[in-house]
C-alpha positions in Angstrom: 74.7 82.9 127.6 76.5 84.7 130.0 79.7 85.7 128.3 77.2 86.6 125.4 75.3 89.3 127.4 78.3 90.2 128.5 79.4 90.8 124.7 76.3 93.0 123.9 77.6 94.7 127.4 80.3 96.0 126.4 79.7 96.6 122.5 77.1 99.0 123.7 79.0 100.6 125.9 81.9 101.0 123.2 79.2 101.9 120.7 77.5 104.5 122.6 80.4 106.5 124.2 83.4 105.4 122.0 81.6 105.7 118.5 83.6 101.9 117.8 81.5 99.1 116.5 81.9 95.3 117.8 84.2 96.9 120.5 84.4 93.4 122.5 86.6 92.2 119.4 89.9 94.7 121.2 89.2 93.2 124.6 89.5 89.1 122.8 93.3 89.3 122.0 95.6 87.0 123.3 93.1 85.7 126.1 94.4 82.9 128.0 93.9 78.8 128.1 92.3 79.1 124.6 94.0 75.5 123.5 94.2 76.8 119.5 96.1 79.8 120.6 98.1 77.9 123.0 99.3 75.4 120.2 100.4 78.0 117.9 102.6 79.6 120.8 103.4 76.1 121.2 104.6 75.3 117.5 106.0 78.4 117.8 108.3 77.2 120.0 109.5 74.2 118.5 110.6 76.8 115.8 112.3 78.7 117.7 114.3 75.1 118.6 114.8 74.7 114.9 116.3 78.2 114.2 118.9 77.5 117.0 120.1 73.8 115.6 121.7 75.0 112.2 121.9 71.0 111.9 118.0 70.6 112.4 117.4 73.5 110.7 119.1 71.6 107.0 117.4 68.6 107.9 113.7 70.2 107.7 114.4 72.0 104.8 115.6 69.0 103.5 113.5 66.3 104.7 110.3 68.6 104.4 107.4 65.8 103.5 109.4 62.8 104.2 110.5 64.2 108.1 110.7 61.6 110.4 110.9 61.4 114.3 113.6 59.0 114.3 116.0 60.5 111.6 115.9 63.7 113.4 116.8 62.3 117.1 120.2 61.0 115.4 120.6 64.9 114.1 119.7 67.0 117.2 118.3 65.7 120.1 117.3 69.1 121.2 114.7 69.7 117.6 113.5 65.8 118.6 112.5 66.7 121.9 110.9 69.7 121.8 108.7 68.5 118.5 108.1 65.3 120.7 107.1 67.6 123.2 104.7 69.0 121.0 103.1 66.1 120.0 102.3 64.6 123.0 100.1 67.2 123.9 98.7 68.3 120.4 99.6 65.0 118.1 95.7 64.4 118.1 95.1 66.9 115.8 95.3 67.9 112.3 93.6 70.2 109.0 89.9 68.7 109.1 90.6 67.1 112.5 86.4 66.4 113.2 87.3 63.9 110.0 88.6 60.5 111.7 90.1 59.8 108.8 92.7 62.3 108.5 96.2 62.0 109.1 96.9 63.1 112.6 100.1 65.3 113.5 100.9 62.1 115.7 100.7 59.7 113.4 102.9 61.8 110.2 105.1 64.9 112.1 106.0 65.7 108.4 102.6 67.5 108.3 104.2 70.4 110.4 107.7 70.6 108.0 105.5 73.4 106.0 104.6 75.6 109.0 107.4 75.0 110.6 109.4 76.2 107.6 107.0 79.2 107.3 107.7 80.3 110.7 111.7 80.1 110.7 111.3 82.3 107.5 108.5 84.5 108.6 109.2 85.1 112.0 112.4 86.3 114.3 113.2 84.1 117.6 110.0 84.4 120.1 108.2 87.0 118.0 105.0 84.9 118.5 104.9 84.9 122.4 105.7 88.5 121.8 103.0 89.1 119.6 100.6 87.4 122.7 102.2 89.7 124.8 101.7 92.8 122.9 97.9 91.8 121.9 96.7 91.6 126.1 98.8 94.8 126.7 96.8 96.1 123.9 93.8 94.4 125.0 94.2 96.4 128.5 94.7 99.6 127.7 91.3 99.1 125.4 89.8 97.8 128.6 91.3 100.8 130.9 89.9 103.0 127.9 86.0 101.8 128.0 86.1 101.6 131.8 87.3 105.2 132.2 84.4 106.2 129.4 81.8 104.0 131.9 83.1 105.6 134.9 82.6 109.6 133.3 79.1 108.7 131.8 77.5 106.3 134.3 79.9 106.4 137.8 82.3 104.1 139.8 79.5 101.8 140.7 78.8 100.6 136.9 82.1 100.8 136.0 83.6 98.3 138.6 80.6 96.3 137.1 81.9 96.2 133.8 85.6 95.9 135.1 84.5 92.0 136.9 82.4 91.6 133.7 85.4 92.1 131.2 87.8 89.7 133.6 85.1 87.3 133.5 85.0 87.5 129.7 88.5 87.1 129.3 89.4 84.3 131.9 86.7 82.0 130.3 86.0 82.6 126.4 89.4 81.1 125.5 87.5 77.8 126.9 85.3 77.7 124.1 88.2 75.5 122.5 88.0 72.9 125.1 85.0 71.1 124.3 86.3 70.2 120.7 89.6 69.3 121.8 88.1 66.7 124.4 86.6 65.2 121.6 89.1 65.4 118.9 91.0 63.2 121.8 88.0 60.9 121.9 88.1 60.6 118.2 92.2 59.3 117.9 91.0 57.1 121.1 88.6 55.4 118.5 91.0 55.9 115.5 93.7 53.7 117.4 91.3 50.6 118.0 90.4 51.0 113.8 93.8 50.9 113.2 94.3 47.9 115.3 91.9 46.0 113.2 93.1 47.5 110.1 96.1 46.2 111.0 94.7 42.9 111.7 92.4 42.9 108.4 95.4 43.5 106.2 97.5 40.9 107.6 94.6 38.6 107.1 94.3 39.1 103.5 90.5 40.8 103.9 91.8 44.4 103.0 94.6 45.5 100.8 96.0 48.4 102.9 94.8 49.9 106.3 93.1 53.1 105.2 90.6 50.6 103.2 89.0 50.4 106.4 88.1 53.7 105.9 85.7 52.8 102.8 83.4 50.4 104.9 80.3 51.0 106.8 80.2 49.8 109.8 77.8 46.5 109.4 80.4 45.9 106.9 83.6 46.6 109.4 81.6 44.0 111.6 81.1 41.2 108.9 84.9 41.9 107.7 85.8 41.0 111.5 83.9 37.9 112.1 84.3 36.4 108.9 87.2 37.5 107.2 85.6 38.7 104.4 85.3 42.3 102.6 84.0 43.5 99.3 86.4 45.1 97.7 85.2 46.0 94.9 82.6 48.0 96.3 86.1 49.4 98.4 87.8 50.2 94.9 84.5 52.2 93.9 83.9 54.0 97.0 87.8 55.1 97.0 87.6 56.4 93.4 85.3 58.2 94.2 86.2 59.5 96.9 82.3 60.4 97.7 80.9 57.2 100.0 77.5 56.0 98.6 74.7 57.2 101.3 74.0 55.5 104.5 71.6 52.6 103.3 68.7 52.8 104.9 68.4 50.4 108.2 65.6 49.4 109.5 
């Protein structure tokens, strides 16, 4: 609520005395601790590793889908440790990450070769931290420019207002990320048990590959554990079509 009245704030301000629309959208860029922008920069980097390590560098654009971890330790240590690096902190997430289903970066690295490529090709060496640079320079000379509007129209006073308004702005709406990411880390906590009794399930006979686990509900999961036993018919069906029958109804 706050950083929202503090929004309207400053979009009236840039409305009324600047003539520019949605003005709080030139004081956003590049804010800090905002964990999406931070694992861009992040990836980013790893590229930048990559682009150095002509031998890593062949390997991606050869391995592309089929990258793996391991192989590319034996190539350059270097490219291994710094994706490594970037997995341990963002490995939890993924395209449709709120789906529990879906292939974490963790769990396949291969699922970055395309971005990763895309980046080397795209973009010189550090060009994205200097893009995050660029956009909070740019962020504070609009700042600098709506305070010196403030202080013409309304006075100091207001304007020093508005100054401790825009720094609370920007230290805390990157922090709007957080809450999702604590729970996209909940989310692979429950994944890893599932895949423990996937694991379990398949070796047992009761499932015929670990992501069938996937296709049960969960009175089912619980009958599959205790007794050993699955439908998989019903599995087959729900797989093909991709579309899980609704929720029966529990009493």
């Amino acid at each position: 609520m706050i950083a929202y009245s503090i929004q309207r704030r400053i979009n009236k301000y840039g409305l009324k005395l600047l003539g520019e629309d949605n003005y709080v959208n030139k004081l956003a860029k590049s804010v800090e601790d905002n964990i999406t922008s931070e694992m861009g920069l992040a990836l980013g980097d790893v590229a930048d590793v990559f682009r150095d390590a002509p031998s890593a560098l062949a390997y991606l654009e050869q391995a592309g889908e089929n990258l793996s971890l391991d192989e590319l330790r034996e190539i350059n240590g270097a490219a291994a440790a710094a994706l490594d690096k970037f997995l341990r902190v963002y490995g939890v997430r993924c395209a449709g990450e709120i789906d529990i289903t879906r292939t974490r970066f963790i769990e396949n690295p291969a699922i970055l070769s395309a971005t990763l490529s895309s980046n080397i090709k795209s973009c010189k060496k550090g060009q994205m931290r200097e893009e995050f640079a660029a956009g909070k320079h740019a962020a504070q000379k609009d700042t600098d420019r709506l305070l010196a509007a403030v202080q013409t129209r309304y006075g100091k006073r207001k304007a020093r207002k508005l100054a401790s308004d825009i720094k609370f702005y920007r230290d805390f709406v990157g922090l709007r990320e957080a809450p999702k990411f604590f729970w996209i880390h909940r989310l692979w906590s429950y994944k890893k048990v599932l895949i423990e009794i996937a694991d379990d399930l398949v070796r047992n006979g009761v499932i015929d590959t670990k992501d069938d686990i996937y296709y049960l509900y969960m009175d089912e999961l619980r009958v599959a554990i205790a007794t050993h036993k699955a439908d998989k018919q019903a599995i087959a069906g729900r797989r093909r079509s991709q579309i899980p029958p609704a929720e029966p109804h529990r009493r």
